[in-house]
Legacy VTK file of the C-alpha trace (Angstrom):
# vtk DataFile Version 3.0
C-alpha trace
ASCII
DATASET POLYDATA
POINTS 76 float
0.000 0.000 0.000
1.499 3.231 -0.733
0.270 6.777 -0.166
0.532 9.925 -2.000
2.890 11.538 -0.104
5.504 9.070 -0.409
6.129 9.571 -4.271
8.966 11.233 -5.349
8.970 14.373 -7.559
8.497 13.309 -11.089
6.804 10.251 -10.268
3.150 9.284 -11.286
0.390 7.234 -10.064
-2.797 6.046 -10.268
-5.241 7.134 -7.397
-6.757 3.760 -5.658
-8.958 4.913 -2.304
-9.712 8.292 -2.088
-12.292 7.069 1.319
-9.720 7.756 3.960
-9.880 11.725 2.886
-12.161 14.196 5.031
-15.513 14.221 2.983
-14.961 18.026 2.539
-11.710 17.291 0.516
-13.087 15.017 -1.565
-16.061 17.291 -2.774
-13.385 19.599 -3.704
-10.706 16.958 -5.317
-14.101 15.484 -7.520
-15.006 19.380 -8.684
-11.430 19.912 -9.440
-11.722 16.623 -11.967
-9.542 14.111 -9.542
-11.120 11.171 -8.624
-10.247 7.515 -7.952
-8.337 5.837 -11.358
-7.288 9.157 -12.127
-2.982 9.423 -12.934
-1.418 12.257 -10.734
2.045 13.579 -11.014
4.127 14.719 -7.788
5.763 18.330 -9.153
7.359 19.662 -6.236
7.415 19.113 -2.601
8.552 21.669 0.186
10.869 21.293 3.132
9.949 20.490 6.735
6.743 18.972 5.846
4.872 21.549 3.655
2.891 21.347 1.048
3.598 19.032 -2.007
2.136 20.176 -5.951
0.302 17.398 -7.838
-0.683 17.354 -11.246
-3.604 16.029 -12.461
-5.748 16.401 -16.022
-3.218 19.312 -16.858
-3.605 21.014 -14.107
-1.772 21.568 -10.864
-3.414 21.703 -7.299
-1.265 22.072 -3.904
-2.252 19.831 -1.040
-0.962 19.413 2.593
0.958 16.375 3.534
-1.499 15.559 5.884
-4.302 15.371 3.216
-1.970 13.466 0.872
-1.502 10.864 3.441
-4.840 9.381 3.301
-5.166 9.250 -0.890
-3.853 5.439 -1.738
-2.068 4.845 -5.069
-0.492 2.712 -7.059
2.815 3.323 -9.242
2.440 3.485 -12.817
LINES 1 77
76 0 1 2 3 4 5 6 7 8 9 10 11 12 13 14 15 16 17 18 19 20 21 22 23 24 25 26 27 28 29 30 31 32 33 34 35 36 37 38 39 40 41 42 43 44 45 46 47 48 49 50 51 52 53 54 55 56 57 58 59 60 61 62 63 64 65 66 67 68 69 70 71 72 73 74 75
């Protein structure tokens, strides 16, 4: 099992379980377009456990580590 905020920058996946997430972020993940089977990119992450930019359908969205720790993937 392997979480979202343990990809490195540059690597993609393919989102699995998005239940774990508070059900306000996943209203706003599924208006944004990024749902379960969709591929997201890691772009960038910041120091001393910021935020982390994923890329998803073209565009990029920043997220808390703390969100991106309950959003299962799998490794394309």
């Amino acid at each position: 099992m392997l979480f979202l905020n343990e990809l490195k920058i540059g690597e993609s996946a393919q989102i699995i379980d998005l239940k774990e997430t508070h059900a306000l972020i996943q209203a706003r993940l599924h208006h944004l377009g990024i749902s379960e089977a969709c591929e997201v990119c890691m772009k960038n992450k910041l120091p001393f456990g910021g935020p982390c930019m994923i890329e998803c359908g073209g565009q990029c969205i920043s997220m808390r580590q703390h969100d991106l720790k309950a959003i299962q993937v799998s490794k394309i």
